[in-house]
N, CA, C, O and CB atoms as a CASP TS submission, in Angstrom:
PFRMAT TS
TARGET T0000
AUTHOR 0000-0000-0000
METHOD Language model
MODEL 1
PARENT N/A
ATOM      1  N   UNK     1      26.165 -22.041 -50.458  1.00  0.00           N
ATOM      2  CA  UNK     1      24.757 -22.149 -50.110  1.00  0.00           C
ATOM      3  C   UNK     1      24.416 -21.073 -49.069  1.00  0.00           C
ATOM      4  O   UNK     1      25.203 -20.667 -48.214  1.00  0.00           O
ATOM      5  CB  UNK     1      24.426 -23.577 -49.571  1.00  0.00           C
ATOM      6  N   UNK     2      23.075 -20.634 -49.252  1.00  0.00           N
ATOM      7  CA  UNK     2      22.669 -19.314 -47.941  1.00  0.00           C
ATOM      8  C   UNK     2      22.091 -20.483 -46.777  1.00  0.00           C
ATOM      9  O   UNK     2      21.508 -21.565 -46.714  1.00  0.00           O
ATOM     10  CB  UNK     2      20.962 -17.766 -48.548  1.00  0.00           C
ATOM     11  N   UNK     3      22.934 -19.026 -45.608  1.00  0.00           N
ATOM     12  CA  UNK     3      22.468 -19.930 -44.252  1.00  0.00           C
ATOM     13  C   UNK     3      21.155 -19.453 -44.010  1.00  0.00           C
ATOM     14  O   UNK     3      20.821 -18.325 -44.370  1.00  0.00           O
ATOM     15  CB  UNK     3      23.417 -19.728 -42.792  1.00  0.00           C
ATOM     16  N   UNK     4      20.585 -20.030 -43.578  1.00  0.00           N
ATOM     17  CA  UNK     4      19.408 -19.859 -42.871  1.00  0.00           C
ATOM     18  C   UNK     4      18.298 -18.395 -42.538  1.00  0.00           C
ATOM     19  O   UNK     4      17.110 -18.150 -42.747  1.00  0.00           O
ATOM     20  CB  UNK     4      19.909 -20.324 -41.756  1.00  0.00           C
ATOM     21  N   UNK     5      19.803 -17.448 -41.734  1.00  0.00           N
ATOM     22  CA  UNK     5      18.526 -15.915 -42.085  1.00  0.00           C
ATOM     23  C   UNK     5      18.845 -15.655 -43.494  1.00  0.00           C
ATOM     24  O   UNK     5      17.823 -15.459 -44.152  1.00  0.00           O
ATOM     25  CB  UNK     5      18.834 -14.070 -41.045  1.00  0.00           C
ATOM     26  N   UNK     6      19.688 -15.606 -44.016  1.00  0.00           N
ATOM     27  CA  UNK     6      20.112 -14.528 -45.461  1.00  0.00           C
ATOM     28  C   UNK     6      18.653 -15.215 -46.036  1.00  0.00           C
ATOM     29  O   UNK     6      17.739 -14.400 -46.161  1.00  0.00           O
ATOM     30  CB  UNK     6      22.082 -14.915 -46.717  1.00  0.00           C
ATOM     31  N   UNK     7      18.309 -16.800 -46.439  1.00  0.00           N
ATOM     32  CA  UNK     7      17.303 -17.150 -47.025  1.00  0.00           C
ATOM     33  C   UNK     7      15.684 -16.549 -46.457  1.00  0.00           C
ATOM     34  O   UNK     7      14.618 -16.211 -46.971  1.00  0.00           O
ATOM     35  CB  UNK     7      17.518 -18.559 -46.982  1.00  0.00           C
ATOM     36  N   UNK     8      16.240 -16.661 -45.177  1.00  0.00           N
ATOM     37  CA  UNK     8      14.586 -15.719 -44.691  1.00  0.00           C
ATOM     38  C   UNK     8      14.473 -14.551 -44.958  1.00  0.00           C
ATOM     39  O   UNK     8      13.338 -14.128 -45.176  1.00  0.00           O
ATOM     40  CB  UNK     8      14.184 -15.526 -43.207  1.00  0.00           C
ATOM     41  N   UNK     9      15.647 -13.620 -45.030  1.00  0.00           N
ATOM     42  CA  UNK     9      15.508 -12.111 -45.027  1.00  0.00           C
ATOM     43  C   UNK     9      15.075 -12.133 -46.708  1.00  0.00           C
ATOM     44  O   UNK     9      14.303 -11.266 -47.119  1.00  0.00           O
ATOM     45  CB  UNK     9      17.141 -11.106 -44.498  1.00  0.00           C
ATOM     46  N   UNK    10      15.536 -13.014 -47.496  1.00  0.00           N
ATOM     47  CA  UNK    10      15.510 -13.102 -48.644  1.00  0.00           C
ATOM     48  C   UNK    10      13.698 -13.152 -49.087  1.00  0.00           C
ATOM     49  O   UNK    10      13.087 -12.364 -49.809  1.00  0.00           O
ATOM     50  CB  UNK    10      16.487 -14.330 -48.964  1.00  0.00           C
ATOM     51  N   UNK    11      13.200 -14.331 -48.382  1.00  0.00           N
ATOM     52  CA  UNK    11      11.813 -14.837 -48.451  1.00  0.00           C
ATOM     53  C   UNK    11      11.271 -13.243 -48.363  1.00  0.00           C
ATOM     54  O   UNK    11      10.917 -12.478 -49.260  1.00  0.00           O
ATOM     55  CB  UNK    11      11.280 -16.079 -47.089  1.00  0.00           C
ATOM     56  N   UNK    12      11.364 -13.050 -46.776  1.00  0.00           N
ATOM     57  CA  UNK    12      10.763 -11.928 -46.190  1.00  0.00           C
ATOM     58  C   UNK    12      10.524 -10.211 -47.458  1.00  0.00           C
ATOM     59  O   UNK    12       9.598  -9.399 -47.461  1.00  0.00           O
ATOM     60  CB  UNK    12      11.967 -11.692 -44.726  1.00  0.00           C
ATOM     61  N   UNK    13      11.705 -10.261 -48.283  1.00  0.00           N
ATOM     62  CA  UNK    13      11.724  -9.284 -49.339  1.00  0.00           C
ATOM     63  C   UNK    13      11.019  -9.860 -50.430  1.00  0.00           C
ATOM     64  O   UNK    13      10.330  -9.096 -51.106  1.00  0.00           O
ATOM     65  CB  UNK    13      13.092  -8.863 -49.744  1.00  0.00           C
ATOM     66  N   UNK    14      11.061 -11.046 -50.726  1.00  0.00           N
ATOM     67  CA  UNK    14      10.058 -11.615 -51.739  1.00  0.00           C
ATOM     68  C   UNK    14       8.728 -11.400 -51.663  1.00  0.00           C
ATOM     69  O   UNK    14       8.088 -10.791 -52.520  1.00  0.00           O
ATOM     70  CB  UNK    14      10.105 -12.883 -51.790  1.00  0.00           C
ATOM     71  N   UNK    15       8.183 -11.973 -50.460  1.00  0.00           N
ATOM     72  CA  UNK    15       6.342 -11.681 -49.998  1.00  0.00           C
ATOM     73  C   UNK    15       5.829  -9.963 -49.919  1.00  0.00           C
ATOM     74  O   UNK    15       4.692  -9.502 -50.017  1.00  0.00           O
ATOM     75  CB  UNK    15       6.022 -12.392 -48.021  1.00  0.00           C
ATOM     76  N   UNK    16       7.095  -9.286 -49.714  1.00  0.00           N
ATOM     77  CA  UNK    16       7.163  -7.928 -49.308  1.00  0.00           C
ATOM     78  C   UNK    16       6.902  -7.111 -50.566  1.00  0.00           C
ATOM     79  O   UNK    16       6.228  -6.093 -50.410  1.00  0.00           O
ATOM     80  CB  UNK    16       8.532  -7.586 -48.637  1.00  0.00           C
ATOM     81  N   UNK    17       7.357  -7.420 -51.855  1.00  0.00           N
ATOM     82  CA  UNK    17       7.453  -7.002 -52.932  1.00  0.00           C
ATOM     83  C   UNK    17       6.424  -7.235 -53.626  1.00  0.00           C
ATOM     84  O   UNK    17       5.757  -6.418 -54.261  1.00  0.00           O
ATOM     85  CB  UNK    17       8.379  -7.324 -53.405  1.00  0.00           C
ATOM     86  N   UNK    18       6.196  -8.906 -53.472  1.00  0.00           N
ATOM     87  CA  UNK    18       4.506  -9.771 -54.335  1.00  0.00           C
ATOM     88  C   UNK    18       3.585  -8.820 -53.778  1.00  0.00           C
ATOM     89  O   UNK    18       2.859  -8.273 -54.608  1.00  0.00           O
ATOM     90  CB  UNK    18       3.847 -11.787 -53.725  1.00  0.00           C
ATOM     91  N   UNK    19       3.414  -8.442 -52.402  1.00  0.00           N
ATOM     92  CA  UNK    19       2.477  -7.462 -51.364  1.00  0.00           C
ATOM     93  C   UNK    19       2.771  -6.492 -52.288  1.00  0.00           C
ATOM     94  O   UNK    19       2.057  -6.636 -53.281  1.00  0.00           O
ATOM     95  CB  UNK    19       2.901  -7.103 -49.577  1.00  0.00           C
ATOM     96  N   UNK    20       3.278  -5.867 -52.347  1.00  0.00           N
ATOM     97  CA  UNK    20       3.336  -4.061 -52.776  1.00  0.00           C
ATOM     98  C   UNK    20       3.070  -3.934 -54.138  1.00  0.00           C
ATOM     99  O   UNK    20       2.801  -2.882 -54.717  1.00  0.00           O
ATOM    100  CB  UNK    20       4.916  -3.217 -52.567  1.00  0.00           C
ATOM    101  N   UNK    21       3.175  -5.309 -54.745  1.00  0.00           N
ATOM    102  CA  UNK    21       3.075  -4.800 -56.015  1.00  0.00           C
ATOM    103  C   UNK    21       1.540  -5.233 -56.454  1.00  0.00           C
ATOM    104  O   UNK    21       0.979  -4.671 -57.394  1.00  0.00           O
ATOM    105  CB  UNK    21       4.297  -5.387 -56.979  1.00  0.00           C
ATOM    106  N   UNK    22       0.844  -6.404 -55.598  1.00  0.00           N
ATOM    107  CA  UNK    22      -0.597  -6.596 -55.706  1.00  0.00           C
ATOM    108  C   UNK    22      -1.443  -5.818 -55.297  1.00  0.00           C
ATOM    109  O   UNK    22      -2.578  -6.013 -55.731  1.00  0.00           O
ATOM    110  CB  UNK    22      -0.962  -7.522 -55.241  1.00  0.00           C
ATOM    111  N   UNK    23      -1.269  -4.812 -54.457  1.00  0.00           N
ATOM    112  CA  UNK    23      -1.891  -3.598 -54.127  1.00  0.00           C
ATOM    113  C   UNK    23      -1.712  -2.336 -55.102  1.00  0.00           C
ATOM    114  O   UNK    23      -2.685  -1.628 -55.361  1.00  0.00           O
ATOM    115  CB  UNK    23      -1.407  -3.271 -52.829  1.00  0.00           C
ATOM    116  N   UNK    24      -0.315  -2.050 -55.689  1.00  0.00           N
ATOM    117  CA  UNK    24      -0.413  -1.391 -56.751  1.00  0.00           C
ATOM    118  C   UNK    24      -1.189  -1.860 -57.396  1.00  0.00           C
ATOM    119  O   UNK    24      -2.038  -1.025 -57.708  1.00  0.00           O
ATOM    120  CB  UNK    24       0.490  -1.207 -57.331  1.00  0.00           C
ATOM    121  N   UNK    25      -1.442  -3.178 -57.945  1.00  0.00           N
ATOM    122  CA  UNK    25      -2.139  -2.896 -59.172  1.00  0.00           C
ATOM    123  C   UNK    25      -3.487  -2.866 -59.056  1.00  0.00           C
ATOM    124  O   UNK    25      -4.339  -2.461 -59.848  1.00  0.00           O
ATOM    125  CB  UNK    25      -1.848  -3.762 -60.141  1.00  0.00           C
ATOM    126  N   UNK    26      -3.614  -3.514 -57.585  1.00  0.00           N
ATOM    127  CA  UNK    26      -5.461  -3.524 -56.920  1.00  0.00           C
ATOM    128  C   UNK    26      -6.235  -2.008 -57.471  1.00  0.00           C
ATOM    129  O   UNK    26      -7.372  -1.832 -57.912  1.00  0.00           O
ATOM    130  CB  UNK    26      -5.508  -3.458 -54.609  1.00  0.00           C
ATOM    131  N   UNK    27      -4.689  -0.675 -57.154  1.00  0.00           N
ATOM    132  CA  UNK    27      -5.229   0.310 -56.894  1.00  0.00           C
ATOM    133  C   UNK    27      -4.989   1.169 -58.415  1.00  0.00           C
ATOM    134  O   UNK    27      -5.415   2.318 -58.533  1.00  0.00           O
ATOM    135  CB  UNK    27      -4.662   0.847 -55.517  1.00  0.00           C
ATOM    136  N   UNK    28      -4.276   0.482 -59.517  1.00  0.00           N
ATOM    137  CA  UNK    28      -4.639   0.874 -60.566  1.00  0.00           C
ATOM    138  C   UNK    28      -5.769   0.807 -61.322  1.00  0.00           C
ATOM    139  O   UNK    28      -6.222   1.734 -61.993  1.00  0.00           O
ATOM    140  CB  UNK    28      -4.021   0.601 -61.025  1.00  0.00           C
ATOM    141  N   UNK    29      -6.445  -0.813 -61.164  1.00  0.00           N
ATOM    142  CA  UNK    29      -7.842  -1.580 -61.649  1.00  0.00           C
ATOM    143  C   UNK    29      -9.101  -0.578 -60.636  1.00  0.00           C
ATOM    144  O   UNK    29     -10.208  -0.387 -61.139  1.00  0.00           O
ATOM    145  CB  UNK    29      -7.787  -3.737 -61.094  1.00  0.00           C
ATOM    146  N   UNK    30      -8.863  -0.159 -59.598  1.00  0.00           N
ATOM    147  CA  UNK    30     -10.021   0.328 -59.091  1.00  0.00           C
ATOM    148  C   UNK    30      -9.646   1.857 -59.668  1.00  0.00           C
ATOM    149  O   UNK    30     -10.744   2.350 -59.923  1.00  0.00           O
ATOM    150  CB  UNK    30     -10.267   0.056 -57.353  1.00  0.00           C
ATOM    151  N   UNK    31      -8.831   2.623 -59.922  1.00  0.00           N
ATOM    152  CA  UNK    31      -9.059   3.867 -60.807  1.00  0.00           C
ATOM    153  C   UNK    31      -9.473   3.559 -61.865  1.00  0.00           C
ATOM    154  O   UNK    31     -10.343   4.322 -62.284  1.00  0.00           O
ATOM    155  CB  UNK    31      -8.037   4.667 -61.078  1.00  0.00           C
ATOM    156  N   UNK    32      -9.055   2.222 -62.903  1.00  0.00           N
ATOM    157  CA  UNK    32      -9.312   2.581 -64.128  1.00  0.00           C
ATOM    158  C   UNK    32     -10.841   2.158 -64.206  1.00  0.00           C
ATOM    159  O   UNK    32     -11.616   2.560 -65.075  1.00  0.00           O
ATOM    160  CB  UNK    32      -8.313   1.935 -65.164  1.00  0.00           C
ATOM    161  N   UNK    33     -11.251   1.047 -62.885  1.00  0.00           N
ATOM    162  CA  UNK    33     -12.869   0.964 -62.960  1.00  0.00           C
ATOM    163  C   UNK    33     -13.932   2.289 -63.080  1.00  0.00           C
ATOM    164  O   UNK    33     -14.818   2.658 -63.850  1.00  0.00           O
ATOM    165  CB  UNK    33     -13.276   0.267 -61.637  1.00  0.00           C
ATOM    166  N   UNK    34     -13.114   2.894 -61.511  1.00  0.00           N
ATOM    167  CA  UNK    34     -13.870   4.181 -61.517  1.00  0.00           C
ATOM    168  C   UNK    34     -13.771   5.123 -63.142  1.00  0.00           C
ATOM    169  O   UNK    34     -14.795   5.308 -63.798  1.00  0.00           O
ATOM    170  CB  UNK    34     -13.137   5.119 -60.152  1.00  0.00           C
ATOM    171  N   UNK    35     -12.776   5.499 -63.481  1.00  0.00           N
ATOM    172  CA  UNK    35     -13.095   6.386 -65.103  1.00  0.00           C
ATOM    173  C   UNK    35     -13.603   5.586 -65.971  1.00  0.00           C
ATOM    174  O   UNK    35     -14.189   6.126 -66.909  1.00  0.00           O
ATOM    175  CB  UNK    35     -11.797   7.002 -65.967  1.00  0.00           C
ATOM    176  N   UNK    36     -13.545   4.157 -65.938  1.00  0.00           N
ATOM    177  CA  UNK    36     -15.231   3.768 -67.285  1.00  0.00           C
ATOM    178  C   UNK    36     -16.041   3.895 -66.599  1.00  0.00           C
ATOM    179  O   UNK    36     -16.982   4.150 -67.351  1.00  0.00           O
ATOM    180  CB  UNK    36     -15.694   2.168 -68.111  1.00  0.00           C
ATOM    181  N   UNK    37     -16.449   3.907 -65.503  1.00  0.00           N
ATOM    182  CA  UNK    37     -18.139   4.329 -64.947  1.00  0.00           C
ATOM    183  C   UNK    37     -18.267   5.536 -64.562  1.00  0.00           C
ATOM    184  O   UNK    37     -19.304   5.896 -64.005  1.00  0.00           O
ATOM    185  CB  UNK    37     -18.733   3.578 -63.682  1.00  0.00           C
ATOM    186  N   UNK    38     -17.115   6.480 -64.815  1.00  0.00           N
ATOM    187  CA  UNK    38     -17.871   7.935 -64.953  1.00  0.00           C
ATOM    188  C   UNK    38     -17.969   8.102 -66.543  1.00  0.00           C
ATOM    189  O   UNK    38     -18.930   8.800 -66.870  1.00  0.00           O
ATOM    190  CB  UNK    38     -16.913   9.364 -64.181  1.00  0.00           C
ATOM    191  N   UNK    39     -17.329   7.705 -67.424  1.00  0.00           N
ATOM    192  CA  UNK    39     -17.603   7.797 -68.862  1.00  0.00           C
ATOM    193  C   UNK    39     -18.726   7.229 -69.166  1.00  0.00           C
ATOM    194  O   UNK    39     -19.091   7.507 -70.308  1.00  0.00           O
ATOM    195  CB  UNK    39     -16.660   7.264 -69.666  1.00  0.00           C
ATOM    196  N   UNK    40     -19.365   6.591 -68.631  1.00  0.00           N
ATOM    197  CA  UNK    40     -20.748   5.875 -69.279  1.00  0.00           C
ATOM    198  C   UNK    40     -21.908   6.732 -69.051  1.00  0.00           C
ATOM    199  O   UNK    40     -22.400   6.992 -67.953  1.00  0.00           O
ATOM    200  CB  UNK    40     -21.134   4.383 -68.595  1.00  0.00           C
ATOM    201  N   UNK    41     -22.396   7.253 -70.487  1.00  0.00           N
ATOM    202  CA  UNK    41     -23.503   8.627 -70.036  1.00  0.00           C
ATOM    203  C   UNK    41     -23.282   9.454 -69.761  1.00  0.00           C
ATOM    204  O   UNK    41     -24.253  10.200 -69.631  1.00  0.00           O
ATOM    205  CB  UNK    41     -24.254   8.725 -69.218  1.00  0.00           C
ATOM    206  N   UNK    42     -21.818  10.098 -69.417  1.00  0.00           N
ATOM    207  CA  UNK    42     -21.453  10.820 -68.880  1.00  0.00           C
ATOM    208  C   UNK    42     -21.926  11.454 -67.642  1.00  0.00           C
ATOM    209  O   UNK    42     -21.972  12.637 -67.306  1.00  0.00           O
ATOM    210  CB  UNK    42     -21.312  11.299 -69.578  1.00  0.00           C
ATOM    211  N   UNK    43     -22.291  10.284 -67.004  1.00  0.00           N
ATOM    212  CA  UNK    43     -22.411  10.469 -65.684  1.00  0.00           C
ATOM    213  C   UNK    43     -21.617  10.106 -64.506  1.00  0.00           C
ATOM    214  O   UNK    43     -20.789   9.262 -64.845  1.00  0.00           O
ATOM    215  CB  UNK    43     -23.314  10.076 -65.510  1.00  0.00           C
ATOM    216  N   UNK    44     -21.513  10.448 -63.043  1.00  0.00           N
ATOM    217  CA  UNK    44     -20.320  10.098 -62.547  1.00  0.00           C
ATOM    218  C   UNK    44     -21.241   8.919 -61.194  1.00  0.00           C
ATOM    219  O   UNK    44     -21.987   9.101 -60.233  1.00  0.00           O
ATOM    220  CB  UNK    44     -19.208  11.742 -61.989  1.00  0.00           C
ATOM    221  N   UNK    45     -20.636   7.797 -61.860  1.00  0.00           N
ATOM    222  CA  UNK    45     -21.025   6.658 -60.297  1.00  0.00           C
ATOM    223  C   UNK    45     -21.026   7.216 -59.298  1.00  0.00           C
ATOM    224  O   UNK    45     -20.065   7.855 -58.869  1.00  0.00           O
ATOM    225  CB  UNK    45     -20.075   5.483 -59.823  1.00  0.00           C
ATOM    226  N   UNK    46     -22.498   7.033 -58.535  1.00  0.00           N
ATOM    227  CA  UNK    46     -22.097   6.883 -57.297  1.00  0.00           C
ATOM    228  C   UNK    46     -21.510   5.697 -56.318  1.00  0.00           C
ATOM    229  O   UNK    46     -21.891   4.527 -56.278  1.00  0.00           O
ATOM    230  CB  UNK    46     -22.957   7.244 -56.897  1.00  0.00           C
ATOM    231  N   UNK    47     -20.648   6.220 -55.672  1.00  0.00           N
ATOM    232  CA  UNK    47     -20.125   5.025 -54.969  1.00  0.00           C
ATOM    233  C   UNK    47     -19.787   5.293 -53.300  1.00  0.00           C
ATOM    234  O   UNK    47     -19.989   6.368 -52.735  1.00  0.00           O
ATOM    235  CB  UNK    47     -18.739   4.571 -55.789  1.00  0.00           C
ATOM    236  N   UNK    48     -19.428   4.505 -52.882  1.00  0.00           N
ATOM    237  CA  UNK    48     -19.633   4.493 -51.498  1.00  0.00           C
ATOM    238  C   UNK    48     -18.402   6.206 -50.811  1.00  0.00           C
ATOM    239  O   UNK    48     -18.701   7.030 -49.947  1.00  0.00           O
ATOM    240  CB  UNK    48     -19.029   2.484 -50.885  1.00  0.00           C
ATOM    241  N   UNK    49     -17.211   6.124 -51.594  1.00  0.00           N
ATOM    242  CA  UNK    49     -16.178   6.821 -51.140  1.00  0.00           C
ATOM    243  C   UNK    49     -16.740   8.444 -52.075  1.00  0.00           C
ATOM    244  O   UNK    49     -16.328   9.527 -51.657  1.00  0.00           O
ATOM    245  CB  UNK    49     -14.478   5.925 -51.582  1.00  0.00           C
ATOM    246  N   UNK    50     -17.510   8.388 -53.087  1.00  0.00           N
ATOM    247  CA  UNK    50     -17.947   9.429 -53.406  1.00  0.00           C
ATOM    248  C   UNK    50     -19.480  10.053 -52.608  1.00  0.00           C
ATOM    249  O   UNK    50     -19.658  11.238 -52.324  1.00  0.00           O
ATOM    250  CB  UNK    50     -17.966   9.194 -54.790  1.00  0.00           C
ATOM    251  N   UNK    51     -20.243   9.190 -52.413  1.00  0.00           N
ATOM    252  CA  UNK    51     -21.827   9.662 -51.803  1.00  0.00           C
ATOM    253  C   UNK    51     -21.098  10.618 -50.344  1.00  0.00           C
ATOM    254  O   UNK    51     -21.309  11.814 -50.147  1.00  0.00           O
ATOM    255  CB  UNK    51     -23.183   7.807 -51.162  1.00  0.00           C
ATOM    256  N   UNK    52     -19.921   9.388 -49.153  1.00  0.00           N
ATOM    257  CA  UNK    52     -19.697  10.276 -47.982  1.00  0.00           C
ATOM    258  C   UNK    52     -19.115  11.345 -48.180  1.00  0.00           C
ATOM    259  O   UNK    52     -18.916  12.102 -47.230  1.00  0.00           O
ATOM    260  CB  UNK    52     -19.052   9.780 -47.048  1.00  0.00           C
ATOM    261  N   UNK    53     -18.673  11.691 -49.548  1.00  0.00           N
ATOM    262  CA  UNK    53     -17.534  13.344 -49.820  1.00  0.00           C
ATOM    263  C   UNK    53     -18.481  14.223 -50.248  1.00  0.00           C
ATOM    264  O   UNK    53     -18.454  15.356 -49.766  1.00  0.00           O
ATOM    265  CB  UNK    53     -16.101  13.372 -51.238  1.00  0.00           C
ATOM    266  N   UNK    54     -19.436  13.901 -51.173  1.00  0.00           N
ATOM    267  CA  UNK    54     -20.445  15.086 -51.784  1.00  0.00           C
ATOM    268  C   UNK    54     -21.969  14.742 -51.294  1.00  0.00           C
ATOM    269  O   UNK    54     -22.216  13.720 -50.653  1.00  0.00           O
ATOM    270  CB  UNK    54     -20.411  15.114 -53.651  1.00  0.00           C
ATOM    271  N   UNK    55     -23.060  15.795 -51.697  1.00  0.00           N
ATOM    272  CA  UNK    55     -23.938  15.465 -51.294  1.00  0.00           C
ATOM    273  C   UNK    55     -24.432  15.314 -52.545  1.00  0.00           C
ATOM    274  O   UNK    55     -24.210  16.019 -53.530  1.00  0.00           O
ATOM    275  CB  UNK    55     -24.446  16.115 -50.370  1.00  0.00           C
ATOM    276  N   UNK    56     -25.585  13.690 -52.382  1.00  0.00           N
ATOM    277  CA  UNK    56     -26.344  13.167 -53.487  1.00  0.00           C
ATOM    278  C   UNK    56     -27.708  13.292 -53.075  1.00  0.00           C
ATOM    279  O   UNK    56     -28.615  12.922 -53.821  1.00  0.00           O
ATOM    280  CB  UNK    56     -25.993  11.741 -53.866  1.00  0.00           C
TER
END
């Protein structure tokens, strides 16, 4: 049976991994949002991280 830290260090790599990998995919779904709303009309969304980089 694991003592006590091995199971925490264990936990601690579990939440660590669920984390990294829910942000990967946060940050795949918000690219693939952004390229269908520049494909529509072929126009490119404006959005908050694009209006402060270019001028609209």
């Amino acid at each position: 049976m694991f003592d006590l830290r091995t199971e925490a260090e264990m936990r601690l790599h579990s939440e660590r991994t669920a984390r990294e990998l829910a942000l990967k995919k946060q940050r795949e779904d918000a690219v693939e949002n952004e390229n269908a709303n520049e494909g529509q009309n072929g126009h490119v969304a404006v959005t908050a991280e694009t209006a402060a980089t270019t001028d609209v």
